[in-house]
N, C-alpha and C positions, 0 to 999 in steps of 0.2 A: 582660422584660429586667431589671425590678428584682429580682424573688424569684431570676433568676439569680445579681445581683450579691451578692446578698444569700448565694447557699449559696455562692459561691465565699468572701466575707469569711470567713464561717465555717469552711472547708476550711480557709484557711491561720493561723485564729486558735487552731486546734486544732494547727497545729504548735508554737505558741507553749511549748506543754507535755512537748515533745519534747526542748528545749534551755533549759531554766530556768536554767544555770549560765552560758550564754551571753551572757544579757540581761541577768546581773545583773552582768558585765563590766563593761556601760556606764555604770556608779554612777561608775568614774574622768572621765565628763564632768562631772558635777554641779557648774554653778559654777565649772567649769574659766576661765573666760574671762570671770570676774565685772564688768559696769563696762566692757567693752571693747563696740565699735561692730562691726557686720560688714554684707556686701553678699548678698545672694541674689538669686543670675543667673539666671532662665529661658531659657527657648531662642527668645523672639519675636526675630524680622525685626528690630525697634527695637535691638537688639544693634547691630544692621551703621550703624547712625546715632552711634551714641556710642563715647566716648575712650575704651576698657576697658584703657587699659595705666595708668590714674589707680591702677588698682586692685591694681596689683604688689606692694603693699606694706601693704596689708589681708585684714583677716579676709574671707573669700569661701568661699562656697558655691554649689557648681554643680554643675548635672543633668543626667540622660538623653544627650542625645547630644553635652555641649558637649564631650565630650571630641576631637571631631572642628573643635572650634575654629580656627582659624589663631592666635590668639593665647593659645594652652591654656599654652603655654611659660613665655609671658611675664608672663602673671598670677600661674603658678604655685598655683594656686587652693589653700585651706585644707583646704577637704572635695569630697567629692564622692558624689552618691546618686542609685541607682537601686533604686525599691522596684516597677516592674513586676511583677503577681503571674508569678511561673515560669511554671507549672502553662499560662496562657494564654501567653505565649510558645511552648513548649516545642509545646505543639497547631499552630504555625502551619507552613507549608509547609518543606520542609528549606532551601530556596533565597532562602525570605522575609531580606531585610534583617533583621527584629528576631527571628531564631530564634537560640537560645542559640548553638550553634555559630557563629555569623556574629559576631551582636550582642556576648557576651559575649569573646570573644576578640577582637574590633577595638579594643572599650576598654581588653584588660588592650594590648594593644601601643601604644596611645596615652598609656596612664597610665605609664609606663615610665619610670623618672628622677622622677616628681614626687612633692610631697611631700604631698599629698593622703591626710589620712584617708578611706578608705572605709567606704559604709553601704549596706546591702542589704537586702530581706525577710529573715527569717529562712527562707522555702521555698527558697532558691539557698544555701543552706551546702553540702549534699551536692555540688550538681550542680559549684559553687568548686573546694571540695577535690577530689573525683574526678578535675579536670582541670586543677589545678595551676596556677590562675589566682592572677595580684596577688601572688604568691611576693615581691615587696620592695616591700607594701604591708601596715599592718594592717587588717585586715580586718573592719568591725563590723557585727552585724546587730541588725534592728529585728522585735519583733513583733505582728502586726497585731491590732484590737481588733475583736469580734466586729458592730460596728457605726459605722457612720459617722458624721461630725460630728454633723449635722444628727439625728440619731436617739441619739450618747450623752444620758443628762439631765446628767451632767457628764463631762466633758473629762480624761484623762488624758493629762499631759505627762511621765510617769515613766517614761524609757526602757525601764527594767531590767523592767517588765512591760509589759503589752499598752497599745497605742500607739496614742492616738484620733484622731492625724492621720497617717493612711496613705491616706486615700483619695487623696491626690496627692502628688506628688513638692516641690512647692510647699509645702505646707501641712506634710507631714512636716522639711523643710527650716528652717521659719520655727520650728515645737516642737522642733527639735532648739537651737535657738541660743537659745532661752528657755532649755533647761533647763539648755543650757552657760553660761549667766549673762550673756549678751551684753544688754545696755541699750538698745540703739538697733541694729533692725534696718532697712537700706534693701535695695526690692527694685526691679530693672531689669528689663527684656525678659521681666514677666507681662504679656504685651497682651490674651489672650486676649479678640480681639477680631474672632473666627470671625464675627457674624452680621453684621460690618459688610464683612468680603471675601469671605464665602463659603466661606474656605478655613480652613486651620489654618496659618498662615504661620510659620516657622522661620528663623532664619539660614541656614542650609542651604535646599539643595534642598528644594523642597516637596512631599511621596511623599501627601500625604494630601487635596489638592485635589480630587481626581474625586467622593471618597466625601462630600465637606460640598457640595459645586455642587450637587449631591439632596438635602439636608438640608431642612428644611421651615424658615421663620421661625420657624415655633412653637417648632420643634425646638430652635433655637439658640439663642433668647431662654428656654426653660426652665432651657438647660446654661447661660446667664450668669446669668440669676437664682440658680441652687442653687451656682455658683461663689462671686459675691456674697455671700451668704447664710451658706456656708461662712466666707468672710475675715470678717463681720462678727460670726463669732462666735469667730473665732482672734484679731479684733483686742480684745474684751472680755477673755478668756483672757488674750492677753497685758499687758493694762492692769494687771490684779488682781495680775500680779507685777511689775508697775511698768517694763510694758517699751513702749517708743515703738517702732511700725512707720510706714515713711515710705515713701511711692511716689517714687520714682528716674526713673521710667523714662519713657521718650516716648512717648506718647498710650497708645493702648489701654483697656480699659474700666473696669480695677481704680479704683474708686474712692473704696472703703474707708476707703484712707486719707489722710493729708496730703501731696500732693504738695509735691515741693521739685527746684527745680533741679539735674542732677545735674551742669552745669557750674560750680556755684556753692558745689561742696562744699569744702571742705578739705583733701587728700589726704594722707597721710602721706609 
């Protein structure tokens, strides 16, 4: 499984070369948002426990499928990103939930009106454009680094070339608001906190319960240790530019970093 993940990283770190005048677009974030504070939403369960209309009037970052929120409107979120590699999409059954034709047009009809910068692999340009997706969105892409946190020896947070935090949507999310110059990142609804339900629990419906109830302990106590592991070396990364990450969110396993009440914040 790893040497797979591994020639797949490389597949799409090779497209990276394919669109160099693209990447190097993203230079207009740099420090865009220097000094300002922002929120990064996950998709846990704990979402459905907390105020998120606190956050209508904040810089927010949000993923994967919160665009199926009930309260997507009302946030109006800032950004939004899904770095999914394609290529493993695109392989899944025509009928699958997360197959581009499904997955990728539920969100462009859900993002519709908002004002949501978008961020994507760089492997979904073609597949975007071809089919006239986010038409009154711009549109940014990211691309991926031929290795993973855990395995770069240093850390690139420089949009405009190959991107050391893609290995998740999270972690890509958190380098994207370092390098836009945000000071103080807080994140909510990361619970990932699979080996204590068994399951992978979402706000939403939960599609992926059958396949963790089989998961081994071993199994899931390895993906929270190399999760961990991961933040503890995005939380150093971000230190050294002088940026404070703050956990927000309600329980879950993230422990990384400082927790703080996220009823006790100060909302704009």
């Amino acid at each position: 499984m790893y040497k797979k993940i591994t020639r797949l990283l490389k597949r799409m770190y090779n497209k990276n070369f394919l669109y160099p005048k693209i990447l190097k677009r993203n230079n207009v974030f740099k420090n865009k948002y220097k000094g300002e504070r922002c929120f990064v939403l996950g998709n846990g369960s704990s979402l459905n426990k907390m105020k998120l209309s606190n956050l209508k009037n904040e810089y927010t970052f949000v993923v994967n499928n919160f665009f199926i929120h009930p309260q997507l409107k009302e946030i109006n979120p800032s950004f939004f990103s899904d770095i999914e590699p394609f290529d493993t999409l695109e392989s899944l059954p025509r009928e699958d939930y997360f197959h581009p034709a499904n997955y990728y047009f539920k969100m462009d009809e859900c993002l519709r009106g908002e004002k949501a910068e978008l961020f994507f692999q760089i492997g979904t340009k073609e597949y975007i454009e071809n089919n006239h997706l986010f038409l009154d969105h711009k549109v940014n892409y990211l691309g991926y680094s031929s290795r993973d946190i855990l395995r770069s020896k240093r850390l690139n947070g420089d949009i405009t070339k190959s991107f050391s935090f893609m290995d998740g949507v999270i972690y890509s999310s958190i380098g994207l608001a370092v390098y836009m110059g945000f000071k103080e990142i807080f994140l909510i609804g990361c619970d990932f906190d699979h080996i204590l339900t068994k399951s992978e629990a979402h706000f939403y419906e939960n599609k992926d319960k059958p396949v963790l109830a089989s998961a081994s302990n071993k199994e899931l106590a390895f993906n929270l240790y190399t999760y961990l592991s991961k933040m503890e070396r995005i939380k150093k990364f971000s230190e050294e530019k002088g940026v404070k990450i703050y956990n927000a969110g309600i329980g879950g396993m993230t422990d990384v970093f400082e927790r703080v009440d996220f009823e006790k914040i100060k909302f704009k």
